[in-house]
C-alpha positions in Angstrom: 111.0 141.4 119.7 107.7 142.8 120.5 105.7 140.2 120.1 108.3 137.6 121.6 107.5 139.3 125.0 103.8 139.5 124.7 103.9 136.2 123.3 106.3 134.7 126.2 103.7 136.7 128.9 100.8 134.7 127.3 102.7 131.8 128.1 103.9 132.6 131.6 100.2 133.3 132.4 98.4 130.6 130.7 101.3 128.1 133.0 100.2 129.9 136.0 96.9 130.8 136.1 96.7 131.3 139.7 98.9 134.2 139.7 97.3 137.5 139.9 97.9 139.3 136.8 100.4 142.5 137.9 100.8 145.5 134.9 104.3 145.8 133.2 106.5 148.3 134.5 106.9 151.6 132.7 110.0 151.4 132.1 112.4 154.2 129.4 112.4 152.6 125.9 113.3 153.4 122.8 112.0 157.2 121.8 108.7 157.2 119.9 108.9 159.6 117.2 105.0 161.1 116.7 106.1 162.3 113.5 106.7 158.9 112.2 103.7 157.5 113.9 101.3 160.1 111.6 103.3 159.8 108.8 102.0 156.2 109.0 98.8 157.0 109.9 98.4 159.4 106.8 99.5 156.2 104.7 97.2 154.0 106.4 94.3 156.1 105.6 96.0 156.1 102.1 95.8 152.9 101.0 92.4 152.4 103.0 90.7 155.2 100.1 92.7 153.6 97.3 92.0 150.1 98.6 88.2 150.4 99.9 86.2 147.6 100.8 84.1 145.7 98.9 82.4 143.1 101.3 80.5 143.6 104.6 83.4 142.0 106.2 85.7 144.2 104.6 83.4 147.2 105.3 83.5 145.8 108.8 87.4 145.8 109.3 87.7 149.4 107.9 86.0 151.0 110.2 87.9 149.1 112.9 90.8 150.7 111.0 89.4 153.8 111.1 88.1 153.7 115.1 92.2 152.7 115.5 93.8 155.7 113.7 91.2 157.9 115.4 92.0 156.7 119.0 95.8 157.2 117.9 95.3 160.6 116.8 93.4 161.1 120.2 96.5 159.1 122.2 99.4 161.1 120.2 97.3 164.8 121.0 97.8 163.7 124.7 101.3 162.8 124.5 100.6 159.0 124.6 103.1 158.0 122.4 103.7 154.2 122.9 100.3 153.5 122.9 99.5 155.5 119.8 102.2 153.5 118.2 100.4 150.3 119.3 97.1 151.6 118.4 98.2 152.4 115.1 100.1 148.6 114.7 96.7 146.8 115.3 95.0 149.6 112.6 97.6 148.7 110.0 97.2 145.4 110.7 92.8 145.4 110.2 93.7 147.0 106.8 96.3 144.3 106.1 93.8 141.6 106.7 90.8 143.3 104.6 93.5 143.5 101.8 94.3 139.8 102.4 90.2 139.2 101.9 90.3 141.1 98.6 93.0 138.8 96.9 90.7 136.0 97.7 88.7 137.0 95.4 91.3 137.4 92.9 93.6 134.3 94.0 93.9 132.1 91.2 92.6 128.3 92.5 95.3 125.8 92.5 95.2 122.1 93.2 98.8 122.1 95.1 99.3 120.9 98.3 99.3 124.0 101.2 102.1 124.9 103.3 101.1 123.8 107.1 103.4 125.4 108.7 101.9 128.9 108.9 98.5 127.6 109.5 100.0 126.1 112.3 101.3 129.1 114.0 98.0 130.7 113.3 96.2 128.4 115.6 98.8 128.9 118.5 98.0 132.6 118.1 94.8 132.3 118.2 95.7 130.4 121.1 97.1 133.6 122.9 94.2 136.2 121.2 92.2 135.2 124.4 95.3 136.2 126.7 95.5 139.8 124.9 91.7 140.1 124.8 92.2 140.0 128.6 94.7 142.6 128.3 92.9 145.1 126.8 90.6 147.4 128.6 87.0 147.6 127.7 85.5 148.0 125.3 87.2 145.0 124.3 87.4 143.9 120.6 85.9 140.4 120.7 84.5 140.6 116.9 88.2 141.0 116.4 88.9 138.0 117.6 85.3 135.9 116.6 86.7 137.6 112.7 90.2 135.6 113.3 88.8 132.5 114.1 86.1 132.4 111.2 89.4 133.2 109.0 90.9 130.5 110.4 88.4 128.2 110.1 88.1 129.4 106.3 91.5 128.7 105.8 91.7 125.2 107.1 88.3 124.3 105.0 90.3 125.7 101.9 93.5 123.9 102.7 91.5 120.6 103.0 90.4 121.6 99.7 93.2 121.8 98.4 93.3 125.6 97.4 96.9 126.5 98.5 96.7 129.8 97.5 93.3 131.0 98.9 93.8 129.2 102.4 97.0 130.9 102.6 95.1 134.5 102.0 92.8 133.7 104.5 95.7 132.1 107.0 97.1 136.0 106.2 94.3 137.7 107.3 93.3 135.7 110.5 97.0 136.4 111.7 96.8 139.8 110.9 93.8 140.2 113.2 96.3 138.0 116.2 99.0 140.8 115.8 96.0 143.7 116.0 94.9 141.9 119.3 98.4 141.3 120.3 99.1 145.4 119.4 95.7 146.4 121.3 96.8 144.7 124.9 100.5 146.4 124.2 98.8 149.8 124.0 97.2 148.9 127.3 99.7 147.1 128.9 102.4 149.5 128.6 106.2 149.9 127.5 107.5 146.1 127.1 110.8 146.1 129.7 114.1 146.9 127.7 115.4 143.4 127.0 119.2 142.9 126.0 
């Protein structure tokens, strides 16, 4: 539901660009439980020393991850719950693309034809990565998003290729680095209004 409301913002303002961006309301939401939020953060850090990096791109993403649980801690020792939980999102989701980049390399090659469908929907996000890149105060993240499109483009050349299972690994990751964006402006934005 999360992203349905960024998503649907992106829209709204890419349709009107003449309208002068206004923050979301802070409205009540649904409690934030900061025990969960490091309990996650302890398992992301987890799996990122069980799971390191291998490649200079990988090496690169981890310490994105790393920068993101830090700033969470930071965010959830000033009581900044939402955002902490957002923050944490788009570090879960750096490590979830570097593990995508590691099955490359381990994805046996097949001569199938790839699904479109979720390269598709990778594009449109990419799409919207420039509306939450807006979001997001500065610094912003724009190798994030540079990352996501060279993934993307990876993907597509291995689709045309015909490796299904490699172009979707790479499709993974560049839409894991879209949802880190899309978790990055939500930490900035602010609590999404309650939605029935």
């Amino acid at each position: 539901m999360r992203r349905f409301l960024v998503g649907s913002m992106a829209l709204c303002g890419a349709l009107a660009p003449n309208v002068e961006a206004q923050p979301a309301p802070r409205l009540p939401g649904p409690p934030h439980d900061p025990k969960a939020t490091e309990r996650r953060m302890d398992d992301i850090r987890r799996r990122l020393e069980t799971n390191p990096p291998v490649t200079g791109e990988q090496r690169e993403l981890a310490d994105f991850v790393r920068a993101y649980l830090d700033q969470a801690s930071r965010g959830l020792a000033a009581g900044e719950k939402f955002p902490a939980e957002c923050i944490t999102d788009a570090a879960d989701a750096c490590r979830r693309s570097m593990d995508h980049l590691q099955h490359v390399a381990g994805a046996a090659q097949t001569r199938q034809p790839p699904s479109e469908g979720h390269i598709r929907q990778v594009y449109f996000r990419l799409r919207l990565s420039d509306f939450f890149l807006q979001q997001i105060r500065a610094p912003k993240p724009e190798r994030l998003l540079e990352l996501a499109r060279q993934l993307y483009y990876r993907a597509v050349k291995t689709k045309e290729e015909g490796d299904a299972n490699r172009a979707e690994e790479y499709t993974k990751a560049a839409d894991d680095l879209t949802h880190a964006l899309e978790s990055l402006a939500q930490a900035d934005v602010g609590n999404p209004p309650n939605v029935p």
